[in-house]
C-alpha positions in Angstrom: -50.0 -72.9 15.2 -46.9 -72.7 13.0 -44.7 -69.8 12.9 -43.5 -68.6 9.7 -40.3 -67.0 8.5 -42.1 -63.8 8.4 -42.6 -63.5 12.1 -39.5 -64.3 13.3 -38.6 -61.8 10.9 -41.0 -59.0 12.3 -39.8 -60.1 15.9 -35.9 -59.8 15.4 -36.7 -56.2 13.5 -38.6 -54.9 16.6 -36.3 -56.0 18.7 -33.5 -54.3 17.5 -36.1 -51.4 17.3 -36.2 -51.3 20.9 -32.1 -51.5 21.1 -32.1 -48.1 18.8 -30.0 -46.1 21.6 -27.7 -48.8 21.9 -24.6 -48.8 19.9 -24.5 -50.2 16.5 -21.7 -53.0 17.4 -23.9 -53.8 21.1 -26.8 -53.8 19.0 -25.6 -56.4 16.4 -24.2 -58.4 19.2 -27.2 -59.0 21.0 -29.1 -59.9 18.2 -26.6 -61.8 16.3 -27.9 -65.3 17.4 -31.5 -64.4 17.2 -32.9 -65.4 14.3 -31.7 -69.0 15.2 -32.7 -69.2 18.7 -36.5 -68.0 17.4 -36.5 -70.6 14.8 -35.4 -73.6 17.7 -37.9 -72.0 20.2 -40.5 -71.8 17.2 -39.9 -75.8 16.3 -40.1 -77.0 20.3 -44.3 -76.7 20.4 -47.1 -74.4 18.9 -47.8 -70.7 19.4 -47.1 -67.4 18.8 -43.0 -66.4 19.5 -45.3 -63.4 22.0 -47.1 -66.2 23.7 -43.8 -67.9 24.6 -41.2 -65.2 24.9 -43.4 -62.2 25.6 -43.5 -59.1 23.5 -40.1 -58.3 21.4 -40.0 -54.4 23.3 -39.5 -57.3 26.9 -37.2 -59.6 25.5 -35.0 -56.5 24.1 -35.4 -55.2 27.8 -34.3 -59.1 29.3 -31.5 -58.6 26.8 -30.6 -54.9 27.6 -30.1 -56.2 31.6 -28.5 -59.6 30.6 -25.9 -57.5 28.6 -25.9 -54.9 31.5 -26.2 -52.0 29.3 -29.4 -50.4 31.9 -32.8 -48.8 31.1 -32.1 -46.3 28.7 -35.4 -44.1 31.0 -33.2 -45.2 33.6 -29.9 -42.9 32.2 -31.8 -40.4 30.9 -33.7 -39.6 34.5 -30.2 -39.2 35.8 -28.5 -37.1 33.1 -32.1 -34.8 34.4 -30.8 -35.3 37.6 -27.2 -34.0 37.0 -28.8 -30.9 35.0 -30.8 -30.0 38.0 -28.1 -30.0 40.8 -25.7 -28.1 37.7 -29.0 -25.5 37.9 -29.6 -25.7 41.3 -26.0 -24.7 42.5 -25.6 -22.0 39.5 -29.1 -20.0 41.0 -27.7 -20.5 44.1 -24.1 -18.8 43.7 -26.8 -16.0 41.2 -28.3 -15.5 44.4 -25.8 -14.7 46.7 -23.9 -12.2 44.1 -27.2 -10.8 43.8 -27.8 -10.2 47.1 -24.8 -8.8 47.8 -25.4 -6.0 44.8 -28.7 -4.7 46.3 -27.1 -2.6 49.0 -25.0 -0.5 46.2 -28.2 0.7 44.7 -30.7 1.1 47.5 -32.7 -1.8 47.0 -32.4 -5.5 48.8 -31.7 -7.4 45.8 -30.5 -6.4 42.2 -33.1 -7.9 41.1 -35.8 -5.7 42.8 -34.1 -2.7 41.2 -33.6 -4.4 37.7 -37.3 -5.3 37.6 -38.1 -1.5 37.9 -36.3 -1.1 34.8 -38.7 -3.3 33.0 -40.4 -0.8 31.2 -37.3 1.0 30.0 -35.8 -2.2 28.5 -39.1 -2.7 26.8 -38.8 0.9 24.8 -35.3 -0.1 24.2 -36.4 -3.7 22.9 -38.7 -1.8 20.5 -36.2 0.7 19.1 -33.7 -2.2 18.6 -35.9 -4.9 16.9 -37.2 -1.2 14.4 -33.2 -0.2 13.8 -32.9 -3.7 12.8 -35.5 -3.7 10.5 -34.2 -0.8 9.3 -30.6 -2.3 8.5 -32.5 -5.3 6.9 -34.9 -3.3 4.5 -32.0 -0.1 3.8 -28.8 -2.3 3.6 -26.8 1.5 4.3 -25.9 3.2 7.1 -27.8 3.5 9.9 -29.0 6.6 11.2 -30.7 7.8 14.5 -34.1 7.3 13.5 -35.9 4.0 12.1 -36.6 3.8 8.7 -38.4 1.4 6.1 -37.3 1.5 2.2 -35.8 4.6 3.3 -38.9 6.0 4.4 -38.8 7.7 7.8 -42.6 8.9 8.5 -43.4 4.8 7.8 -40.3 3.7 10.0 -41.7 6.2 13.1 -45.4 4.7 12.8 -43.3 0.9 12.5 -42.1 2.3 15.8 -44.9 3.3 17.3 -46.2 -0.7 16.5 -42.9 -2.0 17.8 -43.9 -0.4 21.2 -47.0 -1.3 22.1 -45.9 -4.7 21.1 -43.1 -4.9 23.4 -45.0 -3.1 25.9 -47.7 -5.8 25.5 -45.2 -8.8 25.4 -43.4 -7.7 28.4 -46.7 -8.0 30.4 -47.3 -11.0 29.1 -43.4 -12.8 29.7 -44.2 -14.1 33.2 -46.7 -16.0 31.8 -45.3 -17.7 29.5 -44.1 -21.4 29.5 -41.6 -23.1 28.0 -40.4 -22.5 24.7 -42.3 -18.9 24.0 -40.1 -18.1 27.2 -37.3 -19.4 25.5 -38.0 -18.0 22.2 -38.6 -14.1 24.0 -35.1 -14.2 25.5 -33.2 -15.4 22.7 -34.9 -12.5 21.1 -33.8 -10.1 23.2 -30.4 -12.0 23.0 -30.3 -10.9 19.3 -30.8 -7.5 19.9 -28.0 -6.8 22.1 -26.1 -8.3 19.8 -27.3 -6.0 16.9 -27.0 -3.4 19.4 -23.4 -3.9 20.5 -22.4 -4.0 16.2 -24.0 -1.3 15.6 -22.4 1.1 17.8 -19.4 -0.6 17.1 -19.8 0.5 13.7 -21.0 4.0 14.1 -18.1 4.7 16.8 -15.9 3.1 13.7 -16.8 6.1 11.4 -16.3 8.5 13.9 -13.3 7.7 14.1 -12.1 7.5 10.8 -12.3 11.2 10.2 -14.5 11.5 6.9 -18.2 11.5 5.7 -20.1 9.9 3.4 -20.8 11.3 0.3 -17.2 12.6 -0.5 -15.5 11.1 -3.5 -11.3 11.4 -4.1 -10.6 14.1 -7.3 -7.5 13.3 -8.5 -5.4 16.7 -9.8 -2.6 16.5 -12.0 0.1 19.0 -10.7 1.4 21.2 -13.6 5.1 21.3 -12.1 5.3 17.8 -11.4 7.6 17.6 -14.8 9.9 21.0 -13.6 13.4 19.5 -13.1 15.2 22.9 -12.7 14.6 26.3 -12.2 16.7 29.1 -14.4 16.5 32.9 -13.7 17.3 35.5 -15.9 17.7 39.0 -14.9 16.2 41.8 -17.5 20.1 41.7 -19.8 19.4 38.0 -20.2 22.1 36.9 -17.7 21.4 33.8 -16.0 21.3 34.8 -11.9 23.0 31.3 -9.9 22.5 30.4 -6.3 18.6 31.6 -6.2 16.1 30.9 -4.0 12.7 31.1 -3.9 9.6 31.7 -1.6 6.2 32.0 -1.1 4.2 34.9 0.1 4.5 33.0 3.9 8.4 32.7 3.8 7.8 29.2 3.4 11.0 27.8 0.3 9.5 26.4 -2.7 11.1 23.4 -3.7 10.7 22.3 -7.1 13.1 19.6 -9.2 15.4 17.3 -8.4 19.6 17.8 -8.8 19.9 15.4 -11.4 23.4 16.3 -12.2 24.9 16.1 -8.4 27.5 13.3 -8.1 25.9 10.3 -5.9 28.9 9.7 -3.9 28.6 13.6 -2.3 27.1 13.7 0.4 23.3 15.2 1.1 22.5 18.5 0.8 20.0 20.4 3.5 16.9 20.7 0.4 16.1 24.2 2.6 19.9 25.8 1.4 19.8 24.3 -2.0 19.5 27.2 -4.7 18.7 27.5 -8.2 20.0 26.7 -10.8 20.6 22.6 -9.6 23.0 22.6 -12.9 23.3 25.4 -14.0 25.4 23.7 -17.3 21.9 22.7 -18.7 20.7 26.0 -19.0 18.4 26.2 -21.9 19.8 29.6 -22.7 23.4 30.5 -23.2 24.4 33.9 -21.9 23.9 36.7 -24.2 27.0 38.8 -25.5 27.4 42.5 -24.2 25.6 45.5 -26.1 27.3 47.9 -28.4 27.1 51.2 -25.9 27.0 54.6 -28.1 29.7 57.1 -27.1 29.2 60.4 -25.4 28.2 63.9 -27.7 31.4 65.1 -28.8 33.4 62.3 -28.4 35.7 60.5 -31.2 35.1 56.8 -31.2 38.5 54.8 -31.3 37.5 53.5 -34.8 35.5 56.4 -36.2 36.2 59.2 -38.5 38.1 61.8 -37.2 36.1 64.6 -39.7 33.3 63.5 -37.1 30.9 63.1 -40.3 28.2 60.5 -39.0 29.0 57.1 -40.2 26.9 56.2 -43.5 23.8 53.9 -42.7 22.6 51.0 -44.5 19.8 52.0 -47.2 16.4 51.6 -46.1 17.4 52.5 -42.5 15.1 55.0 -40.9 16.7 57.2 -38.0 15.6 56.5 -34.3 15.3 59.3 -31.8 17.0 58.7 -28.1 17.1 60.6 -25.5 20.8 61.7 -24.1 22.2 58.8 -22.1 20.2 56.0 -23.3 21.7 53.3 -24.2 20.8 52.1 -27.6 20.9 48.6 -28.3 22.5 47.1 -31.4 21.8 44.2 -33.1 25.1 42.5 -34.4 24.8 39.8 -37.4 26.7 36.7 -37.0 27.4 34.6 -39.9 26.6 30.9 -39.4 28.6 28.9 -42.1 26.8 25.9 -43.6 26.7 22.7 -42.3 28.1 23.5 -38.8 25.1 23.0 -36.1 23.3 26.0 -34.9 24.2 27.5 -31.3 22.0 27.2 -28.6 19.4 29.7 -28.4 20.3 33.5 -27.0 18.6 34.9 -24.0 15.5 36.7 -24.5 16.2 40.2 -25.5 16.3 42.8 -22.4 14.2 44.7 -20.8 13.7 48.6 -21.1 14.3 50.4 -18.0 11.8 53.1 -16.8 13.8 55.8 -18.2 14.1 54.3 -21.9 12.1 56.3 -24.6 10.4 54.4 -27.1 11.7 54.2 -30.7 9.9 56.9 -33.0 9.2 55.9 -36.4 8.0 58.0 -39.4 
């Protein structure tokens, strides 16, 4: 029988099939030369290359040992073996710790008292794995009780499932095997995860010191423009060095001293008074009123017949009680093209004992 190019093909390609867990650069080195040797050992007399050299899974084992790179069932039953003694000594050091814990709360072990916790932790496992429904199916804050699409009657009966669920699954745990152990305590990993968040969160906005569903108003203050405060008393006098308070005592601050020299130093705001600068007054000061002289008297510029003093036509007599003062107004001729002088106080105000004017 004649071997063909084909089988030695197939043979060299499950060899290095059985050299898989082998580095690429070993692998490649131990079947760089192989292709040749099958074709020589093909050409020396008939058969199969099985029926001389055995299968190609036992020559990549003689080559595995020739190359001493071991079994790989071999390395793998002792990397088991180091796992083990890694397990054996951690339950071991478990087991002393634990022993030494059972005194503190009656029992011989902790364990003995843990496991009468079991059904506790399974009530808790269901309210967990429903809160985290509900943070999955809300995306909002969570409250105290479980809800669905916001939905708490629906989240309570979810609940109620989740229980007898846990309940039944607990019950069940011991005898499980493998994986679904696995796959029941990585579950309960992710709830105390979701559970330790959670109150991290809600211990978050306690802390921050507002609720939810308060939104910032922003108010425009209407003395946010007031740069300076002037007081007039009721003649139209501006009163300096005021100050001013609220119904609490507490000053009321408003403006700045824009005219105060940088270079002096600061000023207590508390003593400060009004006006800051009191050049800037919006007012000037209001000239002095004409007072009338006393009944019987001869005015340094009137007539000495004592014949009233002619009034202007059109004028209509006022009445006054004795003692008033009268005002006057007195005309001031502005001549054109000079600039107009600041504004005059506002007029004064009447005392209690002024009588009003009487026209007919």
């Amino acid at each position: 029988m004649t071997v063909t190019g084909q089988e030695i093909t197939d043979y060299v390609e499950r060899v290095r099939a059985a050299l898989a867990d082998l580095p690429p650069q070993a692998r490649d080195e131990l079947t760089e030369d192989l292709p040749e040797h099958l074709t020589e050992v093909a050409a020396e007399a008939d058969g199969s290359l099985v029926d001389r050299l055995g299968t190609p899974e036992a020559y990549a084992a003689e080559l595995r040992a020739a190359a001493g790179a071991g079994d790989p069932a071999a390395g793998r039953r002792a990397l088991e073996r180091r796992i083990a003694a890694v397990l054996g000594r951690t339950r071991a050091r478990v087991g002393r710790v634990d022993a030494r814990l059972g005194p503190l709360v009656g029992h011989a072990t902790a364990g003995e008292f843990l496991r009468l916790l079991r059904p506790a932790w399974w009530l808790v496992r269901a309210y967990l794995a429903a809160m985290l429904v509900t943070a999955i199916s809300t995306n909002g804050p969570l409250g105290l009780l479980p809800r669905l699409d916001g939905n708490e009657f629906v989240g309570l009966l979810m609940f109620a499932g989740l229980v007898v669920g846990s309940i039944w699954l607990g019950r069940r745990t011991p005898e499980l095997r493998t994986w679904r152990r696995w796959a029941v305590h990585a579950g309960a990993v992710v709830l105390a995860l979701f559970a330790v968040g959670a109150v991290a969160n809600v211990d978050d906005h306690a802390r921050s010191g507002y609720g939810y569903g308060y939104e910032s108003i922003s108010v425009q203050n209407p003395y946010d423009q007031v740069q300076d405060v002037y007081v007039y008393d009721s003649e139209g006098q501006l009163v300096e060095n005021v100050r001013l308070f609220d119904q609490n005592g507490t000053p009321i601050r408003l403006g700045w001293p824009a005219c105060d020299d940088p270079a002096l130093p600061d000023v207590n705001a508390v003593q400060r008074s009004y006006p800051y600068c009191p050049q800037q007054a919006p007012f000037r000061p209001r000239p002095p009123a004409d007072r009338p002289l006393p009944p019987g008297s001869i005015g340094a510029t009137g007539d000495p017949s004592g014949s009233p003093a002619p009034t202007a036509p059109g004028a209509v007599p006022t009445a006054t009680a004795p003692g008033a003062p009268v005002p006057t107004k007195t005309a001031t001729a502005v001549p054109s093209g000079t600039t107009s002088p600041p504004p005059v106080a506002p007029p004064p105000v009447s005392g209690p004992g002024a009588v009003p004017t009487a026209t007919g």
